[in-house]
N, C-alpha and C positions, 0 to 999 in steps of 0.2 A: 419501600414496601415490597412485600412476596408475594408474589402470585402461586396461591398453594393449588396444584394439580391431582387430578387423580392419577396413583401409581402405575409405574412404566413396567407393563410386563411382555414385553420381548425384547427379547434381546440385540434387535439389531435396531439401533436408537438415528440412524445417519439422521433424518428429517426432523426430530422432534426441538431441534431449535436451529436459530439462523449457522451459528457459526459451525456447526458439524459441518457439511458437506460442503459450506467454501471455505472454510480454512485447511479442509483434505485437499481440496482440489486447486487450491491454492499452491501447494506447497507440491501437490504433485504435478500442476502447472510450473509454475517456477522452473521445478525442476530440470522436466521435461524440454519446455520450451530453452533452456542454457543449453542443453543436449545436443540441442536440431542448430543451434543458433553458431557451435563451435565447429559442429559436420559441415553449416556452409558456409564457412570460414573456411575451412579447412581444404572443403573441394574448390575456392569462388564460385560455384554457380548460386543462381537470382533462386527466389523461391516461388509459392503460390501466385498464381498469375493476375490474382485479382489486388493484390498488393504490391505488384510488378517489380519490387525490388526489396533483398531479404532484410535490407539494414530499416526498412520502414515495417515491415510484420515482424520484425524482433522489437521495437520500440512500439507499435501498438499492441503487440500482444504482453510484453509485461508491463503497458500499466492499464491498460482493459479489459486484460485476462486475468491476471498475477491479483495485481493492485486494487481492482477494482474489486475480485474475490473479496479478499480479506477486507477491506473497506464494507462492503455489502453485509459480510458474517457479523463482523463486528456491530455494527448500530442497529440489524436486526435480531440482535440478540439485545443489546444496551439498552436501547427504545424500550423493549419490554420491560426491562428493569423499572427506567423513566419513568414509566407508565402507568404501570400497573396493567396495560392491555395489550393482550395476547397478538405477535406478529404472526408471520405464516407459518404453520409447521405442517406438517403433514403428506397430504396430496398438494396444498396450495406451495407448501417451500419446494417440494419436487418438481413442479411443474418451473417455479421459479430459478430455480438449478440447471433445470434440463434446457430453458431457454439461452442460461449461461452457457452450456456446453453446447449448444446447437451453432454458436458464435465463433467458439472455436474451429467447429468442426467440417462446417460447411466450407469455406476455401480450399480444406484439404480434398475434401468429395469433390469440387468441380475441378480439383487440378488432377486427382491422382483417378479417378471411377469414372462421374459424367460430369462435364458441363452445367452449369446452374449460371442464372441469369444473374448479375451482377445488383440489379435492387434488389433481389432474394434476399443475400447475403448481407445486402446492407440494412435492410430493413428487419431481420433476424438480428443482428448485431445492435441495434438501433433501439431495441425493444425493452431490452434488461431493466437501462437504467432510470427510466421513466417508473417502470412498476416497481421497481426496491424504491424508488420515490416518494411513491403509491401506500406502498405497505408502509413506510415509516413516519411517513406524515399525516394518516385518518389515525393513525392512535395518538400522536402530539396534539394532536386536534383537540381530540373528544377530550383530553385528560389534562387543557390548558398550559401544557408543559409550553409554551409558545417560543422560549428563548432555546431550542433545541431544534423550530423550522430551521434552523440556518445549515443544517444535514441536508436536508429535503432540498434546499436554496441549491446548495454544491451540488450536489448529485445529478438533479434539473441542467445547470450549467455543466458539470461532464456530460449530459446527453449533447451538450451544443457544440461542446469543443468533437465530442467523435463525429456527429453530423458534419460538421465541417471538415473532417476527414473523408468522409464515404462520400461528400460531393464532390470534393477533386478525382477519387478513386471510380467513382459515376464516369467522369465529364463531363461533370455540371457544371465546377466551378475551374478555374487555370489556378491558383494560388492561395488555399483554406489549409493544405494539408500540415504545415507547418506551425499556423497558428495553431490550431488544432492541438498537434503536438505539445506546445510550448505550453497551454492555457491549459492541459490534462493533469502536466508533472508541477505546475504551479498549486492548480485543484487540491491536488494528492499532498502536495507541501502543505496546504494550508489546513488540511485537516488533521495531518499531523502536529501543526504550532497550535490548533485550539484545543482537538486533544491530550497532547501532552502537557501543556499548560493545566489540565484537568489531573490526569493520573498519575504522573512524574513526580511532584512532589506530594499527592496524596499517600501512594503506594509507600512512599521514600518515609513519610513521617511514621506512618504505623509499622512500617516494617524496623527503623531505627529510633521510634520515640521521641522526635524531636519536633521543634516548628521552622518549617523551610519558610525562606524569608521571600515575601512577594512585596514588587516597587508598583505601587498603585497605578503612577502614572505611565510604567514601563506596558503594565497592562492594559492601560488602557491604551495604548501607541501600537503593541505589535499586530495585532490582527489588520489595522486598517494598515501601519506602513507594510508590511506581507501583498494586499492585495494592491499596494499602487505600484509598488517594483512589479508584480505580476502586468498589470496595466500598460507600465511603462516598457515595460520589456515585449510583451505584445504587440505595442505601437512602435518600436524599436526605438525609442526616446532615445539615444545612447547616452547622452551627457547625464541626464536624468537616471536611468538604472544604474549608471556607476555609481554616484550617489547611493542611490536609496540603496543598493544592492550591501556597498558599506554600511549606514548607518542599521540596517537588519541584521547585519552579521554582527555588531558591537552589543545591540539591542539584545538580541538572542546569548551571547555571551555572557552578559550579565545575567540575564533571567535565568539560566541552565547552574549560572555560578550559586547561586541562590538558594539551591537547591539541594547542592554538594556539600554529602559529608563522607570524612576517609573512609570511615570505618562501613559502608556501601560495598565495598569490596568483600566482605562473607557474604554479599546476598546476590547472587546471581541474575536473578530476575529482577533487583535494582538498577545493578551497572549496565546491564545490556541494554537499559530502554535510555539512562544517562550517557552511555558512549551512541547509541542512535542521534539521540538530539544534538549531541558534538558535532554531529556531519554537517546539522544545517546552516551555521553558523560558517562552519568552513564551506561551504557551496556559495554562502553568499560571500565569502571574504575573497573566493577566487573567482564568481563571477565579476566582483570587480575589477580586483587585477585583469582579470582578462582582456580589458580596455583597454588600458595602459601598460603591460607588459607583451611578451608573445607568446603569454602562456595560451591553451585551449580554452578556448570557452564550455567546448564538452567535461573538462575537465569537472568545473559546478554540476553541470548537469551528472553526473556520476558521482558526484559527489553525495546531491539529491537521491539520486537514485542508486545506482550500486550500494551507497552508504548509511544514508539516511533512512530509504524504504525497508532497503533487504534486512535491516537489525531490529530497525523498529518492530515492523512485522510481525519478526522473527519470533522477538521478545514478548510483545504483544498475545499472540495466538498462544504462545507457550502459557502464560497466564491464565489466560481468557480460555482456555480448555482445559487447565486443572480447576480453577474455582467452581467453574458453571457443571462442573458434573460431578461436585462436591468431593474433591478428591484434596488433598493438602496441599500447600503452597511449595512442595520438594521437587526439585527436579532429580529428575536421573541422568547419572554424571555423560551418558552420550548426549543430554541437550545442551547442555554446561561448555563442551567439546564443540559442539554446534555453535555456539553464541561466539568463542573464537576464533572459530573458523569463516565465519559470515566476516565478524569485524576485521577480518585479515583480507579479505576478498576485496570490504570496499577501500583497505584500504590501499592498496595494492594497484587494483583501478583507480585509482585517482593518482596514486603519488608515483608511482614508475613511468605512467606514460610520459613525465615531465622529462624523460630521457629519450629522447626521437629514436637511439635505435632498439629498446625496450619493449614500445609500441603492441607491438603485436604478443611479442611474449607476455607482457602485461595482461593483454584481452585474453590469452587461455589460460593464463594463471588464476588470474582472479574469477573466471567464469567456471575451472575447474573445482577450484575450493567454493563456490557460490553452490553446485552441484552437491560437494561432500555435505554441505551444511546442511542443506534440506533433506537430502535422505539420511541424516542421523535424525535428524527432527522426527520424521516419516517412524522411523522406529518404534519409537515407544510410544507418537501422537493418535497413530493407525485406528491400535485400537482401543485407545482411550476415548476418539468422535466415533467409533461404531458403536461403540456400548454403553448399556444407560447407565444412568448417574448411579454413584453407589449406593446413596440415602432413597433411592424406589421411586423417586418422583420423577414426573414427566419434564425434559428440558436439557 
């Protein structure tokens, strides 16, 4: 169903749905944050003082800046769909926005202007993800969608896994900060295995005509084995996550294979979200190697993340910002550019640094091309979420 609006008439539309103003600020986060992330590299000095060290507010801040953006735009926009009932636009998405950026921005005010008390910070940061929550769980509610709480479910638990960051960064807690960590880029995985599991091959059959082939039982296995490696690897099981870590990567393979047809290759906005989900699959094939060989175990995790997040996303928003503002399913050839330039980034991160003296050359290579990608994105995205839809409706 549609939820028919009265016609948008100004022109400058950022608020009147979820995914304008976090998937801008997303990608100009992204961006941004590679930026600062390669300057201190570059000089080694630590950064904001309330995160006491730059390699832990580079890892929080792209996946509860970056990740969580996009994540937030996304299901506050989707939900609506779901629904049929209206999420926050307006003064209530702004305010919800501004809370995001207040999260950002506050560690930079008490390291670079004044001082700010340290629960400030936390408790400004702490706030987001409870309210995107909020907002997308009273409309599943009222409109019985119920098998769609499980957004609200995750979201809830990313509030738990950052809490458990900002008590060690308190001194509350001696030892939360890395669960934290680990249980956020797990979160973030696993919204991408039920999502795509949803759009991947929906997108794939009407875009090429066909019927993608789903294993019953494979579906009904991935999401629960997804959150016991999570579990497991949490609790540091090791024998346990090598295992499961493999049978999700075979699991995922097949289901991704499922899906795959040649001729994907004229559709742009097919392949990029098909070569996304190829990451996760290889994140989990070399979290398990990582046990048994002497490969990195970061290696996955970048895998995850430089690979898996940065494409998906990528691909995703690019999407999800031309349909929702009734624009055609065409990309313009600098996003096109952008999609291989992302997929070269992660993969670059992941497979050079398996050369120790590579290392570092790897980390500004792929962080440099991680930069080109999003500001091609930024291009033509800009101001396709400042302006209203073409069809005059509000959204």
């Amino acid at each position: 169903m549609q939820i028919q609006e009265p016609h948008q008439s100004s022109r400058f539309a950022l608020f009147n749905l979820g995914f304008r103003p976090f998937f801008l600020f997303a990608a100009i986060s992204a961006l941004l944050l590679m930026v600062h992330w390669l300057m201190l590299l570059g000089s080694g000095q630590a950064t904001y003082s309330y995160y006491q060290a730059s390699q832990l507010w580079h890892g929080h801040e792209m996946l509860f800046a970056y990740a969580v953006a996009v994540i937030s735009g996304f299901l506050l926009t989707a939900v609506r769909n779901w629904t049929s009932i209206q999420t926050p636009f307006g003064v209530k998405l702004a305010g919800l926005f501004l809370l995001w950026l207040a999260g950002r921005l506050l560690p930079v005010i008490s390291a670079f202007v004044v001082p700010l008390p340290a629960p400030l910070i936390a408790l400004t940061d702490l706030m987001f993800l409870p309210l995107v929550a909020l907002s997308i769980g009273l409309p599943i509610i009222r409109s019985g969608n119920y098998k769609n709480l499980i957004f609200t479910l995750i979201l809830l638990i990313m509030s738990i896994a950052n809490l458990l960051i900002h008590l060690q960064l308190t001194g509350l807690t001696e030892a939360t900060l890395a669960s934290g960590m680990q249980l956020e880029l797990g979160l973030i995985l696993l919204v991408m295995i039920i999502m795509g599991g949803r759009v991947i091959p929906f997108f794939t059959e009407r875009a090429l005509a066909f019927e993608a082939r789903r294993f019953k039982l494979l579906e009904f296995a991935v999401i629960p084995l997804a959150v016991s490696w999570l579990v497991a690897d949490i609790g540091q099981f090791q024998p346990v996550v090598t295992w499961l870590a493999a049978a999700n990567a075979m699991l995922h393979f097949i289901r991704l294979a499922g899906w795959f047809r040649a001729r994907m290759v004229r559709n742009p906005l097919i392949w990029i979200l098909h070569v996304a989900y190829l990451f996760i699959p290889l994140g989990f094939a070399l979290d398990a190697l990582s046990s048994i060989t002497p490969l990195s175990p970061y290696l996955s995790t970048h895998a995850f993340a430089a690979g898996a997040i940065g494409s998906m996303t990528l691909g995703m928003m690019a999407r999800v910002a031309l349909g929702h503002t009734a624009r055609p399913l065409k990309l313009a050839r600098i996003t096109v550019v952008a999609f291989a330039v992302m997929i070269a980034a992660g993969v670059i991160r992941v497979f050079l640094p398996m050369i120790p003296e590579l290392y570092t050359t790897a980390i500004h290579l792929s962080g440099g091309l991680w930069i080109i990608a999003w500001g091609l994105f930024l291009i033509p995205y800009t101001p396709i979420l400042l302006q209203p839809r073409l069809d005059g409706q509000l959204g």
